[in-house]
N, C-alpha and C positions, 0 to 999 in steps of 0.2 A: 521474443517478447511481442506482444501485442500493439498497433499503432494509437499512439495519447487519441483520447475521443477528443471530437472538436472541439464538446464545449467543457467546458471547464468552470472553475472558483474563480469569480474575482477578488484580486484581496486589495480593496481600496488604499491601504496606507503606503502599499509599495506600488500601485499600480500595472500590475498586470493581470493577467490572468495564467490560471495553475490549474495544469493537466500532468495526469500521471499516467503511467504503462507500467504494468508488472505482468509477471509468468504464473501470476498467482502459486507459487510453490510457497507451503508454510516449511520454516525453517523453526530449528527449537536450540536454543544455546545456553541449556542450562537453566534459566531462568526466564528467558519470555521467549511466547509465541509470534513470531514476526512472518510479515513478507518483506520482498526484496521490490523498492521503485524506481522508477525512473521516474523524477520530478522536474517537468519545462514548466519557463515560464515564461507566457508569450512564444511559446514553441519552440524556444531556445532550453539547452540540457542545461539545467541548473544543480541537481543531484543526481547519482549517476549509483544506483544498487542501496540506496536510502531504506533503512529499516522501518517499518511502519507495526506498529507494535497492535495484535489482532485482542478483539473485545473481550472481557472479561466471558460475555455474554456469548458471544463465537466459541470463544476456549471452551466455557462447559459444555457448549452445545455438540461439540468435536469430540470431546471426554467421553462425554456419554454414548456417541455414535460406536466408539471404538469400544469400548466398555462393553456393548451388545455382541460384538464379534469376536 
């Protein structure tokens, strides 16, 4: 996986801030398109292969891609 970029989301209600790393591999289980993250906050692993569910607007965009080939 790739190292969290420095900067990040701050998310004021919890107080830190939120960087993530993924392998950008798309995973499909049936029912959504996801990647796999790794979510710090404050730099510390807070979720560890976290599913991040890819756009409506990605999907078709990827659908289609494959569709031509």
């Amino acid at each position: 996986m790739s190292i969290p970029a420095p900067e990040g989301t701050l998310i004021p209600e919890i107080g830190v801030i939120e960087t993530t790393e993924s392998d950008n591999i798309l995973h499909w289980d049936g029912t959504d398109l996801y990647v796999e993250q790794d979510v710090y906050h404050n730099g510390q692993l807070v979720h560890r292969r976290y599913r991040r569910r890819v756009t409506r607007q990605v999907a078709q965009a990827l659908a289609q891609i494959l569709a031509q080939h």
